[in-house]
C-alpha positions, 0 to 999 in steps of 0.5 A: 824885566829889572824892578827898580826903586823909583817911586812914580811921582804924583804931581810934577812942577811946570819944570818937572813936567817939560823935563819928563816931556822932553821939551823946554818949559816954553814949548810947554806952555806954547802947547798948553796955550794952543791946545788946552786952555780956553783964555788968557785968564785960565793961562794966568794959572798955568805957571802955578799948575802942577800936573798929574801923571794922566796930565802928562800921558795926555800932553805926551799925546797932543805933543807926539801928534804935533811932532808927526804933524810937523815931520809932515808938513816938512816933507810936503814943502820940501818936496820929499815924499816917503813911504809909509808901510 
């Protein structure tokens, strides 16, 4: 394995986190909205928040799980049944 010379940051922007993600700065919040914080008061902080790496390995999670979820419900609405192995 090939070491490289980028340093692991410590804390990422809003931006930074939904590049790092894979996913737009909405989606980001949408999730952030659905499935983190409690109440409109706690998502005023959220465009102000910066987020840790453990942050972004926890959203990479719920985002994968949401994803998986989705692939999911397609398949069943459309009829489509694969197999698993």
């Amino acid at each position: 394995m090939t070491p490289t010379n980028k340093q692991a940051k410590s804390h990422y922007s809003e931006t930074e986190a939904a590049v790092a993600l894979g996913v737009s700065v909405d989606e980001l919040r949408s999730v952030i909205r659905s499935h983190v914080v409690k109440g409109e008061e706690e998502m005023a902080n959220v465009a102000s928040a910066m987020f840790q790496p453990s942050d972004l390995l926890v959203l990479r999670m719920l985002l994968s799980r949401l994803h998986a979820e989705s692939a999911a419900e397609a398949d069943t609405a459309g009829g489509v049944r694969t197999a698993t192995v």
